[in-house]
C-alpha positions in Angstrom: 88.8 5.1 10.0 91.1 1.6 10.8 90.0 0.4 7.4 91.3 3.7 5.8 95.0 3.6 8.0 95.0 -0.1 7.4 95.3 0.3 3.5 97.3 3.8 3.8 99.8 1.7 5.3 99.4 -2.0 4.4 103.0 -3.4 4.6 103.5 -2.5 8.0 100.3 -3.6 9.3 100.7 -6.8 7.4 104.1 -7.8 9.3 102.3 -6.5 12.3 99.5 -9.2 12.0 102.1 -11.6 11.2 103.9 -12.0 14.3 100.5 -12.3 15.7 99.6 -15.4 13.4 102.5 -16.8 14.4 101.4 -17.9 17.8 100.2 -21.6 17.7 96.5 -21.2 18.4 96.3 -24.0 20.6 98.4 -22.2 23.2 96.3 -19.9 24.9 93.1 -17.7 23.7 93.5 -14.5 21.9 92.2 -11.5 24.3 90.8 -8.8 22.8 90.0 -5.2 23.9 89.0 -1.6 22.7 89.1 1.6 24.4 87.3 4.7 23.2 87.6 8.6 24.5 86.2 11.3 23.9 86.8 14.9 24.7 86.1 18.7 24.2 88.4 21.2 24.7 90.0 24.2 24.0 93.6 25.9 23.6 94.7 29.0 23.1 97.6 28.2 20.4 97.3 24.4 19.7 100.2 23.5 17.2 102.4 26.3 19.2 102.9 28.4 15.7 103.6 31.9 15.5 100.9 34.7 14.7 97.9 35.8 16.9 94.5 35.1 17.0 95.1 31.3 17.1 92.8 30.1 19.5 90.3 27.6 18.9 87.4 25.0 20.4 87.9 21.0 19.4 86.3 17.5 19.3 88.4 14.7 19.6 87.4 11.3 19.1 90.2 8.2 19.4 90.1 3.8 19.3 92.5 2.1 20.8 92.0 -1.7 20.0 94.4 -4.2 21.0 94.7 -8.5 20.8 96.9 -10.1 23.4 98.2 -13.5 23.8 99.7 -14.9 26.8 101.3 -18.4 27.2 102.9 -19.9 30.7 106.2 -18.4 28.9 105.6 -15.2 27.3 102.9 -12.6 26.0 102.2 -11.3 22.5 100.5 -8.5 21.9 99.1 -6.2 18.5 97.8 -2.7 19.1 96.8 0.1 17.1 95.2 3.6 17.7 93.1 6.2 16.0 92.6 9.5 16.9 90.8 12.7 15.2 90.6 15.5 16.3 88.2 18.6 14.6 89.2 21.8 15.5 86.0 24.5 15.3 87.9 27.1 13.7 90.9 28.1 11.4 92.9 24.5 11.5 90.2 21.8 10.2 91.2 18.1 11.3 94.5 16.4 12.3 94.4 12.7 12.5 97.3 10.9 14.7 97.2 7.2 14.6 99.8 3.9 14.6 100.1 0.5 15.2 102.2 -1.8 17.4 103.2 -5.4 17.8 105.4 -6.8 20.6 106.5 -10.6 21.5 108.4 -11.2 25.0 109.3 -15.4 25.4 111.7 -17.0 27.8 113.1 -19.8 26.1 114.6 -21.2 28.7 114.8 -20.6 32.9 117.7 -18.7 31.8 117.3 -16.8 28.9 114.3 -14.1 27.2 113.8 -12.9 24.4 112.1 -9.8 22.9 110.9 -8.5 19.7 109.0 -5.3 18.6 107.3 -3.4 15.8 105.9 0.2 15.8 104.4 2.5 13.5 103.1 6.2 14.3 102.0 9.1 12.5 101.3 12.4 14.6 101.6 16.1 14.0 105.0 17.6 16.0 103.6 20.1 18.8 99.8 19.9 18.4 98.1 20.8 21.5 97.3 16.8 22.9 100.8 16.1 22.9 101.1 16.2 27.0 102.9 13.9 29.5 100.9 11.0 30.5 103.9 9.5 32.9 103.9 6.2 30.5 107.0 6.9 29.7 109.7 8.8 31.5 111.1 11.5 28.4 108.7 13.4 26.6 109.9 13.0 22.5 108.6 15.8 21.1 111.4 16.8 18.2 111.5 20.2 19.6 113.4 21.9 16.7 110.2 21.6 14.4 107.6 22.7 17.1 105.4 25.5 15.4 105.5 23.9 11.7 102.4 21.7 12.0 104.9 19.2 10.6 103.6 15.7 10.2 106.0 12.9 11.3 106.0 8.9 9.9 108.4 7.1 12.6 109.0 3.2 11.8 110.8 1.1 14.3 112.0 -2.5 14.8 113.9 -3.5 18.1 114.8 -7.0 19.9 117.0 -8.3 22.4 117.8 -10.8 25.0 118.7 -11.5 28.6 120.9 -14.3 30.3 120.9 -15.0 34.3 124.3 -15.8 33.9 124.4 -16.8 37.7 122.4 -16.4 40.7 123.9 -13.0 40.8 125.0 -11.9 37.1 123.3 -11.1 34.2 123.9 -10.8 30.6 121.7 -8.1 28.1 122.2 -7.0 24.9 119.2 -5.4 22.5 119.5 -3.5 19.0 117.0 -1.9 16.8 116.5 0.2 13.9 114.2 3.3 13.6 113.3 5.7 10.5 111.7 9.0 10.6 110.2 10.4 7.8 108.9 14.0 7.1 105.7 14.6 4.7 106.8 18.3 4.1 109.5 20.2 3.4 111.2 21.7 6.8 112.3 18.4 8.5 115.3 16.0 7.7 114.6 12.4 7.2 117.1 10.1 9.4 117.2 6.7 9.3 119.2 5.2 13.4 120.6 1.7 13.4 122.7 0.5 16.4 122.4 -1.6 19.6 123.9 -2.1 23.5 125.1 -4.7 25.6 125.8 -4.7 29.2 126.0 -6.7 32.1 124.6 -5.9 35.9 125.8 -7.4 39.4 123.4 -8.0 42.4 125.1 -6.8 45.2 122.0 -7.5 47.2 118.8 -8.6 47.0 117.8 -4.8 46.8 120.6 -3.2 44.8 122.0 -4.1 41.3 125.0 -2.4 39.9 126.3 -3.0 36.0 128.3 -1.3 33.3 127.0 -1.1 29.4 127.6 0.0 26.3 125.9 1.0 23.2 127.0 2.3 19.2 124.4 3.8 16.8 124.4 5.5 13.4 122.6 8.5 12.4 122.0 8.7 8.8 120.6 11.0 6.8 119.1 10.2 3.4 118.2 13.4 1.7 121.2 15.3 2.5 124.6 14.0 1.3 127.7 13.5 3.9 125.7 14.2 6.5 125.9 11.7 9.7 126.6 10.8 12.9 128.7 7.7 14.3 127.9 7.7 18.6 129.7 5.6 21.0 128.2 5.5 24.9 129.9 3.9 27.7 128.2 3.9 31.1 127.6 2.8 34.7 124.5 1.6 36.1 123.1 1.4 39.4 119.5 0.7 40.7 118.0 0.0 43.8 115.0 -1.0 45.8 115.0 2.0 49.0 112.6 -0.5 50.2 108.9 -1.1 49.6 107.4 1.9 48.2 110.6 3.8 46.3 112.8 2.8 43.6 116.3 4.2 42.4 117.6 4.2 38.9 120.3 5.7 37.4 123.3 5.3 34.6 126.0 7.9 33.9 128.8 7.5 31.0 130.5 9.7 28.2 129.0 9.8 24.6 131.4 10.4 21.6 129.7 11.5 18.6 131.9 11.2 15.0 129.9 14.2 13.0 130.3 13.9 9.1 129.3 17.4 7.6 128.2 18.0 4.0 131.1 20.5 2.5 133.0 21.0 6.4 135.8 18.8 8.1 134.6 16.1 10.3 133.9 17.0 13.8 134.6 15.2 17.3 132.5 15.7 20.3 132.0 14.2 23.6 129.4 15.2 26.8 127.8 13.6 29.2 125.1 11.4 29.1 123.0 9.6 31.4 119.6 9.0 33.1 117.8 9.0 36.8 114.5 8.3 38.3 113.5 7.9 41.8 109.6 6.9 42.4 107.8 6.2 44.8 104.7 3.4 44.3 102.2 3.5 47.5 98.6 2.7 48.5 97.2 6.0 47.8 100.0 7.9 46.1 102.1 7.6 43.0 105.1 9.4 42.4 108.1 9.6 39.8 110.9 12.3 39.3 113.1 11.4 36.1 115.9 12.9 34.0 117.9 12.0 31.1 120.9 13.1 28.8 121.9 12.0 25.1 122.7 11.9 21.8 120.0 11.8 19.1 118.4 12.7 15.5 116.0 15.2 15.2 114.4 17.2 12.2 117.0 19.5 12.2 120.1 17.0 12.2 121.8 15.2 15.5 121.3 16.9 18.7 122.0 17.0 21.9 118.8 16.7 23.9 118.3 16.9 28.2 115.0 16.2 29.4 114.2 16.3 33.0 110.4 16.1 35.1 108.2 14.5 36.8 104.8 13.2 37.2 102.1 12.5 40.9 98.7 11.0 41.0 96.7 10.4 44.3 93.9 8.7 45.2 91.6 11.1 47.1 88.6 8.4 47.3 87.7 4.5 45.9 86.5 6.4 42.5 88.4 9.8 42.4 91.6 10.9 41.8 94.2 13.6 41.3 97.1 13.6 38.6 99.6 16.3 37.8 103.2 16.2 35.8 105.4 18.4 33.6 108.6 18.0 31.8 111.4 20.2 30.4 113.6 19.7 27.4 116.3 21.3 25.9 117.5 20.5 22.2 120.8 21.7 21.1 122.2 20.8 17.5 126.1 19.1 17.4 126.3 20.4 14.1 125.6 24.5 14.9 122.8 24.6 12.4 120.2 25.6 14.7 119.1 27.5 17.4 119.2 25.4 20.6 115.3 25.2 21.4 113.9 24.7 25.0 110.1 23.0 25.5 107.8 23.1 28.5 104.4 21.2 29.6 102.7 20.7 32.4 99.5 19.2 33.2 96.9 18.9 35.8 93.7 16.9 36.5 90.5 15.4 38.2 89.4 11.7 36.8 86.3 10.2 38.0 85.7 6.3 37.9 82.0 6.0 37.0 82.0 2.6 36.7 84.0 -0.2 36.2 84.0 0.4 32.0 84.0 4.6 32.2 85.9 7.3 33.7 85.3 11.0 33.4 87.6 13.5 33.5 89.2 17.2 33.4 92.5 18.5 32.7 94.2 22.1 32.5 97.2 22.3 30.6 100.3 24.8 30.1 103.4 24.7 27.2 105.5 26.9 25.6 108.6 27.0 23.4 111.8 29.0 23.5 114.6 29.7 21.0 114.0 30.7 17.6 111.1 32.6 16.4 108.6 34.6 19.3 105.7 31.7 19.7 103.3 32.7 22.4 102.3 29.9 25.2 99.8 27.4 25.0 97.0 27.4 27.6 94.2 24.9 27.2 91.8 22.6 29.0 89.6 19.7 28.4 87.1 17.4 29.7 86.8 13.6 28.5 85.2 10.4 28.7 86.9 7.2 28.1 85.0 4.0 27.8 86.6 0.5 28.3 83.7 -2.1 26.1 82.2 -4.6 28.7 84.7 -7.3 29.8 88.1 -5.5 28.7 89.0 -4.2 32.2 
């Protein structure tokens, strides 16, 4: 299955395995991992579409290999991931897989560097799609939830940061990312643009900055259609002290809207993010929110996403996880509904050993806005396997 996404997608899995030939190979050895998982589940309306009698039993099966380099100044690191999953009745097989390659260096005590490269392909709204906590906004393009629409996202990104002084510091990053649509129903958008800001210790707990970023939303398939977004803001983080963590930025975004056969249009909300989590010896905790201005299948929206995630320890090999988030996805241009999305989770995981962990989860979404889609209730159990030495 690699071989066959490897040569579906050669050019960027050869730049991919360039940045990792880069490394001189006398600096440090190459460590290499794989993770595997399976599981068997079940959901009552898996890609969220519209109809009844959509319930169905499935297999899933994924890899996750991954080679990483570090060096007494950096880390480099190439992943990529397979996953299949068979569905027992009425939908066949849906396939979600990608590849990644990331480089962080400090050149000198002063100044890092960054660099990153990232391909996925995944099907918008299928029934895996839940909120592992990884990251703090669930992405799901909500506008094009209950299409089975298969998505191609492409992405480059880099930056920097300067210790300025003992107390000041200097970042700026940029990046470019294209989404691409295999069927009709979803807009391809192509996002170019970058930030810079600067952040103040005020103490050796709290950090306080300003920054701010421009991007460009195009869109290749329609003709005058774009977006030019300009987002000042404020930031602030903090260390309560040594189990919870503040973070938060608040500014303005104004969005220049370019409208095939209309007059341009100005527009200007806030936008912004917040997360307050809580690391301890047993417990892990993490409430998050954030506001802005992005493309979507449907054209530039505006999308709020807020939720949170908790996992607990309950003995040395079991533990409890749970998490949910909420988004809402409003179009700047008025040619859509506004769409709202919600997914929870809930689960057991079991450390067998050192290389397996067994686990259950229960699951809850559903959609609203736009066509009558009923919820999606499912559950699973899984086993992941770590190969002998990778942990």
């Amino acid at each position: 299955m690699i071989a066959r996404l490897a040569l579906h997608h050669r050019a960027s899995l050869v730049v991919l395995a360039g940045l990792l030939a880069a490394v001189p190979a006398a600096a440090a050895p190459v460590e290499a991992s794989v993770e595997l998982s399976t599981r068997l589940g079940y959901d009552l309306n898996p890609f969220l579409t519209t109809g009844n009698d959509l319930a169905s039993p499935y297999v899933e099966s994924s890899i996750e290999p991954k080679l990483t380099k570090r060096t007494e100044k950096g880390e480099m690191s190439v992943s990529g991931h397979f996953t299949r999953t068979a569905y027992l009745e009425k939908y066949g097989k849906s396939d979600d897989y990608g590849a990644e390659a990331s480089v962080q260096q400090r050149v000198t005590p002063k100044l890092s560097v960054f660099a990153a490269l990232h391909y996925d392909s995944s099907v918008i709204g299928q029934g895996n799609d839940d909120v592992t906590g990884s990251s703090p906004l669930d992405n799901t393009d909500v506008n094009l939830i209950g299409l089975r629409q298969r998505t191609d996202t492409y992405s480059a990104s880099g930056g920097w940061q300067y210790q300025v002084g003992p107390k000041d510091t200097v970042s700026a990053d940029g990046g470019y990312t294209a989404t691409r649509y295999r069927d009709a129903g979803g807009t391809d958008s192509n996002s170019v643009g970058g930030r810079i800001g600067w952040q103040h210790a005020v103490s050796e707990r709290t950090k306080v900055g300003v920054s701010g970023a421009v991007y460009r939303i195009d869109y290749p398939d329609t003709a005058n259609l774009s977006t030019l977004i300009m987002e000042p803001r404020v930031t602030f983080s903090t260390k309560l002290n040594a189990a919870w963590t503040f973070d938060a930025s608040l500014g303005v975004s104004f969005s220049e809207l370019t409208l095939p056969l209309q007059p341009d249009r100005s527009t200007k909300g806030l936008s912004g993010s917040a997360s307050l989590c809580h690391k301890g010896s047993r417990d892990d905790f993490c409430l998050f929110a954030n506001r802005s201005v992005s493309a979507s299948g449907l054209g530039t929206v505006e999308r709020t996403s807020a939720g949170g995630n908790y996992s607990r320890k309950l003995t040395e090999r079991l533990g409890f996880a749970m998490g949910g988030t909420y988004s809402r996805s409003e179009a700047q241009g008025g040619i859509s509904d506004t769409r709202q999305y919600v997914s929870t989770h809930a689960g057991f995981e079991w450390r067998a050993s050192r290389q397996i962990i067994i686990g259950t989860e229960a699951r809850y979404r559903d959609v609203f806005g736009g066509p009558p889609i009923k919820a999606d209730l499912g559950g699973e159990i899984y086993m992941n396997v770590a190969l002998p030495g990778t942990r």
